[in-house]
N, C-alpha and C positions, 0 to 999 in steps of 0.2 A: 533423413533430416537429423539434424545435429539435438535437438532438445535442451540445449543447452542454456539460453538464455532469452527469456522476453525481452524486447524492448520497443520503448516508444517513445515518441519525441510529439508536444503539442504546445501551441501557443497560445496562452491564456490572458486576456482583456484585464490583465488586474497585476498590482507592484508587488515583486517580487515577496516584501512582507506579508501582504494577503495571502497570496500562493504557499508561505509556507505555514499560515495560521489555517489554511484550508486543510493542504497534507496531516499538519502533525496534533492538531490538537482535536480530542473526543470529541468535541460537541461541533466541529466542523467537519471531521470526517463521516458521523452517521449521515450526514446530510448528504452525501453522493455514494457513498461506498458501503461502507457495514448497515446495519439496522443499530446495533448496540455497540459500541467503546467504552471500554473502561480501562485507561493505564493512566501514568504520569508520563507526559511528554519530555522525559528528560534521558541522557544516555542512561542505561539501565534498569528502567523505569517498565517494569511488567506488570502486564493483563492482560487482559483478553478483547476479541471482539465478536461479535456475535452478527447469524444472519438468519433471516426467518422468521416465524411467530415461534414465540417462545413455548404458548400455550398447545402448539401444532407440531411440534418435536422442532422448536429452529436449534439451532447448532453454534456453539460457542468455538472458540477456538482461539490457542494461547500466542500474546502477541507481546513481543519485548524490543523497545526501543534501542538499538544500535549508536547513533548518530544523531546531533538535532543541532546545526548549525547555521540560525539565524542571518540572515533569510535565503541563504545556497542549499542547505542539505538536509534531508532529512532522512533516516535508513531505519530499518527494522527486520527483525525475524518475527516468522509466522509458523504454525501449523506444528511447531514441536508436542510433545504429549507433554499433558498438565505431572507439575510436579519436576518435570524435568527442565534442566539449563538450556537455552536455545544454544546448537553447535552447527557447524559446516553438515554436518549428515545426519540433522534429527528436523531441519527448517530450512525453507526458504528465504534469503534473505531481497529486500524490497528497498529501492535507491531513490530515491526524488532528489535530481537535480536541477536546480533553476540558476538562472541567466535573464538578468535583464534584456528586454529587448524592445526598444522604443517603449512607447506608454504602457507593454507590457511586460510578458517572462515567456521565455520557452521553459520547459519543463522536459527533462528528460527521467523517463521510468525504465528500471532493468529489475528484473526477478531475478535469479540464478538458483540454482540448489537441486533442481532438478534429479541429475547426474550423482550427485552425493549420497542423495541418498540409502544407494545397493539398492535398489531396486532393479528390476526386471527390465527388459527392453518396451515389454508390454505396459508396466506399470506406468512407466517413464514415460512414454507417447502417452497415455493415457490424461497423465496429471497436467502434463506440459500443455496439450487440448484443453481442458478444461479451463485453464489457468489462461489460457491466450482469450479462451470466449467470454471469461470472468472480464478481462482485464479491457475488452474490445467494448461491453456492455459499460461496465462501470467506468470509465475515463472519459469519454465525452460529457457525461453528465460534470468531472471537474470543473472546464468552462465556464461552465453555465452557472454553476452555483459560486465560484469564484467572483465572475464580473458581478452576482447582486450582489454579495459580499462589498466587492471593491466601492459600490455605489451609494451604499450603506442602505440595502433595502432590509 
C-alpha cells in the first residue's frame, strides 16, 4: 500500500457557502469533527484543536490554516509540535474542496503528509490507519450537521 494520500469525495445537502462555513470556521467544526477549535479561520491563522475530555487527559493538537477561499477551498496543517511552524515534514496537510452541485456541493477531502514525515514504514501504516478510521468516523457526520445548518436549525 502506497500510504500516501487520504481521500474522499461526499455530497452534501447544503450550498457550497454552508459547506465552507461548516469546514473552516471553530464553532462549526467542533460540531462534527474536534470537541474544541480554537484558530482564526484566515490563511495563516494558528491554533489548535482539541479531542477528548479535557479533564480525562483529552488531547490538544496544533492546527494552522493554509488556504480559505470562500466558498471552493479550504486547507490546513495539523499535528506539527506546539511551538514549531507547520512544514511539508513536521504535519499533515488537509484540502476541502467544494463544487456546486445541483441544490448541493460535492466536497472533495485529501490529507497527504504521511510519507514526509521520515518515519518508519511501520510508523507510516500505522498513522495512515488511524487517520483513515479517524477520517471514515468523523465525515459522515459532515452531512448531517451541514444540511441542519443549511435549513437554519
Amino acid at each position: 500500500m502506497d500510504f500516501g494520500t487520504i481521500e474522499r469525495e461526499i455530497h452534501i445537502d447544503a450550498s457550497p457557502k454552508v459547506v465552507f462555513d461548516v469546514v473552516s470556521s471553530p464553532e462549526h467544526l467542533r460540531e462534527w469533527w474536534p470537541d474544541e477549535a480554537e484558530y482564526p479561520a484566515v490563511p495563516g491563522g494558528a491554533g489548535r484543536i482539541g479531542f477528548g475530555d479535557f479533564s480525562q487527559g483529552g488531547t490538544w493538537v496544533q492546527f494552522v490554516v493554509v488556504d480559505a477561499v470562500p466558498p471552493r477551498l479550504f486547507s490546513f496543517r495539523w499535528t506539527h509540535q506546539e511551538g514549531e511552524s507547520a512544514a511539508p515534514d513536521n504535519s499533515f496537510l488537509v484540502v476541502f474542496e467544494l463544487e456546486p452541485a445541483g441544490d448541493g456541493t460535492v466536497l472533495r477531502m485529501t490529507e497527504s503528509g504521511f510519507r514526509e514525515r521520515g518515519w518508519d514504514e511501520a510508523k507510516v501504516a500505522t498513522e495512515y490507519a488511524d487517520h483513515v478510521t479517524g477520517w471514515d468516523f468523523y465525515l459522515p457526520r459532515l452531512p448531517v450537521y451541514a444540511a441542519k445548518v443549511e435549513a437554519g436549525a
